[in-house]
Wavefront OBJ file of the C-alpha trace (Angstrom):
o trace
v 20.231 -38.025 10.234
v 17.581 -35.741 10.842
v 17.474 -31.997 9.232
v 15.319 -29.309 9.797
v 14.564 -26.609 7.180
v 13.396 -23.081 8.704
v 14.000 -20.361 6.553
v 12.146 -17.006 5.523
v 11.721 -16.051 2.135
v 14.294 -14.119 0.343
v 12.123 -11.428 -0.016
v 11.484 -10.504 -4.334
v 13.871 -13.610 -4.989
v 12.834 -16.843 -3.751
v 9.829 -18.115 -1.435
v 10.464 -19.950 1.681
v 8.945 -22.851 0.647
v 11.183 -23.179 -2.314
v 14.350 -22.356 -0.414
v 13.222 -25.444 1.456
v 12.955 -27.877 -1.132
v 16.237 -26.154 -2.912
v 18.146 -27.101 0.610
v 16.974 -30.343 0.788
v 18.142 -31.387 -3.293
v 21.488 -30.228 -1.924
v 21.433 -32.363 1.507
v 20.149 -35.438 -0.411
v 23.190 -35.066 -2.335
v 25.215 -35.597 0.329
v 23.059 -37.832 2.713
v 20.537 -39.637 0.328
v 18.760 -40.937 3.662
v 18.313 -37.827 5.929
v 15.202 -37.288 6.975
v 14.726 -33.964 5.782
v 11.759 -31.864 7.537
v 10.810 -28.895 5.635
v 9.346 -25.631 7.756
v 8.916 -22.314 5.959
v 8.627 -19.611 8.183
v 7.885 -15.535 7.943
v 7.994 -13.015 10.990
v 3.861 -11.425 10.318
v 4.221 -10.004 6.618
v 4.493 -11.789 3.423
v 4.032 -15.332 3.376
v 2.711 -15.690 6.423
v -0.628 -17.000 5.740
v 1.129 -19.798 3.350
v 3.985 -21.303 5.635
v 1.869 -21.749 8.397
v -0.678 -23.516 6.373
v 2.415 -25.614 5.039
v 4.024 -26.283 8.122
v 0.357 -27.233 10.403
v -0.503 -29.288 7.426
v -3.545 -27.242 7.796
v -5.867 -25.906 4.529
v -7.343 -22.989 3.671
v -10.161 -21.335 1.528
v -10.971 -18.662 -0.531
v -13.467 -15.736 -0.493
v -13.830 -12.393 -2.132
v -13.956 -8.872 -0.263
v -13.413 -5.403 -0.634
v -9.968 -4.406 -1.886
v -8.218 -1.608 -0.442
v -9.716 1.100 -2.735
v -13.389 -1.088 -2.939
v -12.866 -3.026 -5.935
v -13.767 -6.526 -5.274
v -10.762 -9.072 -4.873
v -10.497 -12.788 -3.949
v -8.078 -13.294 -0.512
v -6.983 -16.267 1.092
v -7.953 -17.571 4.681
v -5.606 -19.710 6.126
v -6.769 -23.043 8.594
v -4.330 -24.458 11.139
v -3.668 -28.052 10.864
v -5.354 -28.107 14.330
v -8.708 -27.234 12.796
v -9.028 -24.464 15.375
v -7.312 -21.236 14.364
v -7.890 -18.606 11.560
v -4.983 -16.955 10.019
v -5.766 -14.036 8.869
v -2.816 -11.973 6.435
v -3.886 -8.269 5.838
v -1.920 -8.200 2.667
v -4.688 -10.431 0.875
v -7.535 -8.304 1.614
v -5.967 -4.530 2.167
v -2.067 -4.884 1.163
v -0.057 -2.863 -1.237
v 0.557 -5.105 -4.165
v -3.436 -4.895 -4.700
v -3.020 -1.617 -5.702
v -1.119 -0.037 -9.038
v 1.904 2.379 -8.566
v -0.471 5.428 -10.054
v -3.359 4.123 -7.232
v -2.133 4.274 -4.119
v -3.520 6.642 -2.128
v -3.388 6.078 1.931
v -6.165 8.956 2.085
v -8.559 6.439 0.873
v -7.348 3.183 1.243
v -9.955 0.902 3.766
v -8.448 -1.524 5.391
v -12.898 -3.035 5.250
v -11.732 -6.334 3.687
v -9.524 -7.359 6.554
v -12.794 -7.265 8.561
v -14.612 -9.239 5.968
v -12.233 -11.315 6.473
v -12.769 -12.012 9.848
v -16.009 -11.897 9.982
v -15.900 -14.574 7.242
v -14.110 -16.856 9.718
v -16.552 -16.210 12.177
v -19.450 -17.391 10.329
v -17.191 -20.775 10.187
v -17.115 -20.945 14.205
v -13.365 -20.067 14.015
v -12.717 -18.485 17.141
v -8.881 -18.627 17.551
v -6.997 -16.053 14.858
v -3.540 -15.123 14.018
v -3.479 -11.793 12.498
v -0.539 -11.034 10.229
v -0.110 -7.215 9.250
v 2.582 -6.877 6.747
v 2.058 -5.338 3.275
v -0.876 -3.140 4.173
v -1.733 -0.370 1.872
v -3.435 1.486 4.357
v -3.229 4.251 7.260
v -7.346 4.175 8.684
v -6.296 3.149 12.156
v -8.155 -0.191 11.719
v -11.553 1.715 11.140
v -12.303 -0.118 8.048
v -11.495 -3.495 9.979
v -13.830 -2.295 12.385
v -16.985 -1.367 9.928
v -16.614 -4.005 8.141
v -17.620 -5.567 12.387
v -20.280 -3.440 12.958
v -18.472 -0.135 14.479
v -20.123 3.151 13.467
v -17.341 6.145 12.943
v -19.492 9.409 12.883
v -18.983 13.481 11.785
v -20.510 15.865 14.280
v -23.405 15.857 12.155
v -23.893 12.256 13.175
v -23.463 11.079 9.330
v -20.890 8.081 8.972
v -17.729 8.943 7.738
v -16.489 7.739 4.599
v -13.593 5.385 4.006
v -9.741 5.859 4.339
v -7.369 7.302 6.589
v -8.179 10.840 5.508
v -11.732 10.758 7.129
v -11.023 10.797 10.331
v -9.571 14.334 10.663
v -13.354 14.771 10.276
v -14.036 12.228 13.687
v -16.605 13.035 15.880
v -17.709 9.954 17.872
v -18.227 6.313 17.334
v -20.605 3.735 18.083
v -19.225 0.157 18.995
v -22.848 -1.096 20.021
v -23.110 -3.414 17.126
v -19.728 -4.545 17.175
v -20.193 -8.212 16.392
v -20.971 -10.074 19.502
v -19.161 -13.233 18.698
v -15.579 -10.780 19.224
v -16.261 -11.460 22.762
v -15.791 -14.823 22.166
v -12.918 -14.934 20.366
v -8.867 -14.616 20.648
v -6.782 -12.385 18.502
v -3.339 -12.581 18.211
v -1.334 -10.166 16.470
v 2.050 -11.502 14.497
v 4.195 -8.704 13.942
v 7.699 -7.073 14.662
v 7.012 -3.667 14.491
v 7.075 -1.224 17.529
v 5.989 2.095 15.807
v 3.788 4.055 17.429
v 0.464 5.282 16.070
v 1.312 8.291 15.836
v 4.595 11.173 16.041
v 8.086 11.056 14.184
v 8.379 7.278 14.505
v 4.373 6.762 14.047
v 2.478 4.942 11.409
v 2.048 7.647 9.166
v 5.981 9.527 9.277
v 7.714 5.903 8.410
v 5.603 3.653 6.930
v 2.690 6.503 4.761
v 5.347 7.403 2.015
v 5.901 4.043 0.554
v 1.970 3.651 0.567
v 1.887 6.750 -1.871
v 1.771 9.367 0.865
v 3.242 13.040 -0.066
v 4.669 15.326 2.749
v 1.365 16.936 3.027
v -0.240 13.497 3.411
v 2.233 12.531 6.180
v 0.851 15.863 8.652
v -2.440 15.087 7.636
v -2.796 11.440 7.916
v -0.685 11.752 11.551
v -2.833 14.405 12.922
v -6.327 12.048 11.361
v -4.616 9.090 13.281
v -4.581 11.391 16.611
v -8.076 12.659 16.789
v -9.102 9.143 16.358
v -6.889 8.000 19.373
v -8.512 11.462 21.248
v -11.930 10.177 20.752
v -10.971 6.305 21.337
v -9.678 7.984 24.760
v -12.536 9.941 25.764
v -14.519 6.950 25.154
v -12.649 3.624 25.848
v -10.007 5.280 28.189
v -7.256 3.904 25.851
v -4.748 5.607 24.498
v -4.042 3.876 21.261
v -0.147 5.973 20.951
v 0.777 4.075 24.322
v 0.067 0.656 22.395
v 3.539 -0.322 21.078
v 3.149 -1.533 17.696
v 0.214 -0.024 17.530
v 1.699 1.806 14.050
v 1.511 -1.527 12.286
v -0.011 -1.279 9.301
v -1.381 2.037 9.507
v -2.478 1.822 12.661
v -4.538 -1.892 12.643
v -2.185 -2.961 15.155
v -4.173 -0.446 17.716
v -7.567 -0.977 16.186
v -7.501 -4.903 17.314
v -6.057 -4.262 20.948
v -8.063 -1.663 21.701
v -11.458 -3.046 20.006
v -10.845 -6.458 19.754
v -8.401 -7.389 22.957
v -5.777 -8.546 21.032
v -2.516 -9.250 21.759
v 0.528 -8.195 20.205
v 3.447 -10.590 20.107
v 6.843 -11.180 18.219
v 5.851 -12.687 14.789
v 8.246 -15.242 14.308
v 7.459 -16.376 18.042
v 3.838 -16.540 17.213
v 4.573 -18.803 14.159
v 6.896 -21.014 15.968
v 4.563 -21.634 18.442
v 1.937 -22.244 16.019
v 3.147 -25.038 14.161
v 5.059 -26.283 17.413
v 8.833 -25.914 16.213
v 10.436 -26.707 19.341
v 8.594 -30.263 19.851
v 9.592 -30.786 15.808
v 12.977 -30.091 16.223
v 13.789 -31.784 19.316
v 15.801 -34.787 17.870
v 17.342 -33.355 14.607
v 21.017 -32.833 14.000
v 21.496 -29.635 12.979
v 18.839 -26.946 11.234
v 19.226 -24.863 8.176
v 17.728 -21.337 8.254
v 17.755 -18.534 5.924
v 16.603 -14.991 5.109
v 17.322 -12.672 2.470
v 20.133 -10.422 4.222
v 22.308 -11.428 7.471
v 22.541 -8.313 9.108
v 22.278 -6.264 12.305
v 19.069 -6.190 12.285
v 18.767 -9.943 12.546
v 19.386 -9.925 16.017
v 16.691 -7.985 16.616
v 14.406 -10.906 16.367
v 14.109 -11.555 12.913
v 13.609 -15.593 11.901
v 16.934 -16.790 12.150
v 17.631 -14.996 15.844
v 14.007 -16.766 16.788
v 14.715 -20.277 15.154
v 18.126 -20.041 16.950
v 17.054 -19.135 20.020
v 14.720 -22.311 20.260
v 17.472 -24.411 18.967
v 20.054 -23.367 22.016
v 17.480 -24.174 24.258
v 18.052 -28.405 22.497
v 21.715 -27.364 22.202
v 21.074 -28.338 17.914
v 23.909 -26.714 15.890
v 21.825 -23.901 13.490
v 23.385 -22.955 9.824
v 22.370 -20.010 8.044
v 21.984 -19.204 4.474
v 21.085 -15.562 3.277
v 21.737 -13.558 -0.303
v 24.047 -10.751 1.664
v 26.087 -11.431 4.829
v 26.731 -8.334 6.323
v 27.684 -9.587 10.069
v 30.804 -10.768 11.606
v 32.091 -13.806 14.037
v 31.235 -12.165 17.108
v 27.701 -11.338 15.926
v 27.197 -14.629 14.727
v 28.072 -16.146 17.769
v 25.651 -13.528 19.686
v 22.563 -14.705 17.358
v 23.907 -18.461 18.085
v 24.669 -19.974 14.633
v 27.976 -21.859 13.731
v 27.793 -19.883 10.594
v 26.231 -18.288 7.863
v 26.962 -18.052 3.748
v 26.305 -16.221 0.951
v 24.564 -18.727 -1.376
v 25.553 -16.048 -4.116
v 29.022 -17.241 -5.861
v 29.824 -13.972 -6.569
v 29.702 -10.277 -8.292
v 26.091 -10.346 -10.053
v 23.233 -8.533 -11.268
v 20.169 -8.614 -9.193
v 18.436 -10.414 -12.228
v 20.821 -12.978 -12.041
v 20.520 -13.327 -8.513
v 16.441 -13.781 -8.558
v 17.025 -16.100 -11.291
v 19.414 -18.370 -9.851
v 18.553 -18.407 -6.024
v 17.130 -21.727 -6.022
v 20.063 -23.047 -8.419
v 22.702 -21.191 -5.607
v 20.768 -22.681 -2.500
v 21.099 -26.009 -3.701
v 24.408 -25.645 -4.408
v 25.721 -24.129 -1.177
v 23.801 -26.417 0.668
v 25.668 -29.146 -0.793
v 28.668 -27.568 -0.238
v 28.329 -27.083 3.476
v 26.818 -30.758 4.397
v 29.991 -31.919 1.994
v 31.826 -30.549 5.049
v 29.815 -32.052 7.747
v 29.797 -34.877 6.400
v 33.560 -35.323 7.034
v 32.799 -34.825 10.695
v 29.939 -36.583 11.042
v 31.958 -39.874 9.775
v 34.742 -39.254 12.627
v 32.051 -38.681 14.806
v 30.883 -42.281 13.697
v 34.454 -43.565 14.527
v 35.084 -41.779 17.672
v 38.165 -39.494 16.142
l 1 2 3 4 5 6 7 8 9 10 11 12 13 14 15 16 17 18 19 20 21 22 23 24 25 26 27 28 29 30 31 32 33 34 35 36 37 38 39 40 41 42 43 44 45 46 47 48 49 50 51 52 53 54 55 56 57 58 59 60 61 62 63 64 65 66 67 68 69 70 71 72 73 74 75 76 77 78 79 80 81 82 83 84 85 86 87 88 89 90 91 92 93 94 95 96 97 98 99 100 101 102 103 104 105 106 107 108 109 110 111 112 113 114 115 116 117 118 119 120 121 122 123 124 125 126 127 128 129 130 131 132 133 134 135 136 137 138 139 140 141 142 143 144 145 146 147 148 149 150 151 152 153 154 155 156 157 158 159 160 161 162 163 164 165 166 167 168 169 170 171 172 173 174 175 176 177 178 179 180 181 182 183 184 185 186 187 188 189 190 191 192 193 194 195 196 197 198 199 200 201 202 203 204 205 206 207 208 209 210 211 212 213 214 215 216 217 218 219 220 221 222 223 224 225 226 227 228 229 230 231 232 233 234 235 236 237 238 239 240 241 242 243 244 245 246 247 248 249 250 251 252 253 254 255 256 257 258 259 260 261 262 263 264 265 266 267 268 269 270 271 272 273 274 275 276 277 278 279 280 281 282 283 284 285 286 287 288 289 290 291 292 293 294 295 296 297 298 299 300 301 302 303 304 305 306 307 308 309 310 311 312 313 314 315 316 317 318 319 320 321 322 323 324 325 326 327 328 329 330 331 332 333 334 335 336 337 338 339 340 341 342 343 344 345 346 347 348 349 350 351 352 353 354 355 356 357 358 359 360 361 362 363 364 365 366 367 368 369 370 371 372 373 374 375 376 377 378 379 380 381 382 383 384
């Protein structure tokens, strides 16, 4: 018997990766000799960098940038097991746990790192990258990105501006002359789910700017920053960075790479699937396990378990999912295309208990569950 493992992290409770090996203690319960492939997945945002690195059996390496409000900090870049492609995660360079509840500040957060970042890869001869943008801290439209790869953001006076979001209310011109040559030669593509806009009611700055410290005042001032740089990106590269959808992602780096770099903006749990090849992996398993931290609506609006299920139809392979809360019914679990989906949490709890015990709980359900198949899969074995 052959298993497959999928899941996203249970996000503030329990890592993919260790949902994986917490599943497979509970199948080996049950079958000591399934073959048990583990595959920890994310949609673009938190843990991105990690499970693909995991699941390509690639490596990765470390370097040190600038933080988000130019303190030095050390970030991760991640190496496909094909020795080709550069993943790049914006949390470990510009993202919002590097900076202190009293610190953030999207007026002056750089998103500069993520382009050291890159730029670091480059000097490797990586040319193939997979950008995740979850986590950011920032709203500069990508500008700090693009500094940190030669791109000149000017006043009228012709004096560069300086960094954060804030700035560029003060946008005259730029100068993309010196924008590092070796772009040209390279592929960027974008993991992410989100469709915001740069800019408006549903733009980077209205939906995402408050939880990255902005005030009300912020919000207007950060929005209307974000479109006189799309203006002048207009006037100059005849693109209009609000038509890109998903350009909002992470305040506004989703635009910044397809309009400067030619990147591509794609479904992030698509992108990682294809990455580490999950439908050739899962071809001849039995069933596959997946997981994220709630089951609801919005999980059929590609989340992981609506992509790893949607590959799995495709091979006609029987998908179980485990999450903390199961808000969906029958009919929407039959619309995502699982046989079912559990609450590894035994019952009323505090949230403490729950982040203390997922692992414990995952193991146990899974045992539970594969207790039940295995009754089926032994009058399956005797044609009943």
């Amino acid at each position: 018997m052959k298993i497959v493992v999928a899941p996203d992290s249970f996000k503030g409770s329990i890592s993919a990766r260790d949902i994986c090996t917490a599943v497979e203690k509970g199948v080996l319960r049950v079958f000591p000799q399934a073959s048990v492939v583990r595959l920890p997945l994310a949609d673009g945002g938190e843990g991105t960098l990690d499970n693909l690195v995991f699941a390509s059996g690639g490596t990765k390496f470390e370097v040190k940038v600038k933080g988000p409000l130019g303190k030095p900090v050390k970030a991760s870049i991640g190496i496909l097991g094909d020795e080709e492609t550069a993943v790049i995660e914006m949390a470990q360079a510009s993202g919002l746990p590097l900076v202190s509840e009293d610190e953030k500040n999207p007026l002056l957060a750089t998103s500069y790192g993520t382009g050291e970042l890159i730029k670091y890869a480059l000097d490797r001869n990586y040319r193939k990258f997979i950008i995740g943008l979850g986590g950011s801290a920032t709203n500069d439209g990508g500008t700090g990105m693009l500094k940190a790869l030669g791109v000149r953001f000017l006043n009228s006076d012709g004096k560069e501006l300086p960094e954060g979001g804030g700035a560029l209310l003060s946008l005259d011109h730029f100068d993309d002359s010196d924008l590092d040559p070796r772009i040209k030669e390279s592929s960027f593509l974008i993991a992410s789910d989100v469709t915001n806009p740069l800019c408006g009611l549903n733009g980077a700055s209205a939906i995402f700017g408050p939880q990255k410290g902005a005030s009300t005042e912020d919000v207007t001032l950060l929005d209307q920053a974000l479109l006189n740089f799309s203006e002048i990106t207009q006037k100059q590269k005849e693109i209009d960075l609000c038509q890109i959808v998903g350009g909002g992602a992470a305040g506004g780096m989703g635009a910044a790479l397809v309009a400067f770099l030619d990147a591509s903006i794609q479904s992030g749990i698509d992108v990682i699937m294809e990455a580490i090849k999950f439908e050739e992996i899962i071809k001849d398993a039995n069933f596959i396990i997946t997981g994220e931290g709630k089951l609801d609506s919005q999980t059929l609006s590609g989340k992981v378990i609506a992509g790893v299920s949607k590959v799995a139809k495709k091979r006609r392979i029987p998908v179980i999912a485990l999450c903390g809360g199961l808000q969906i019914n029958s009919t929407q679990m039959d619309e995502l295309g699982i046989i079912g989906g559990f609450s590894i949490v035994p019952g009323p709890c505090s949230l403490e208990s729950a982040m203390q015990n997922s692992a414990k709980w995952t193991e146990e359900r899974t045992e539970q569950i594969l207790r039940i198949t295995k009754v089926f899969y032994r009058l399956g074995e005797e044609g009943l």
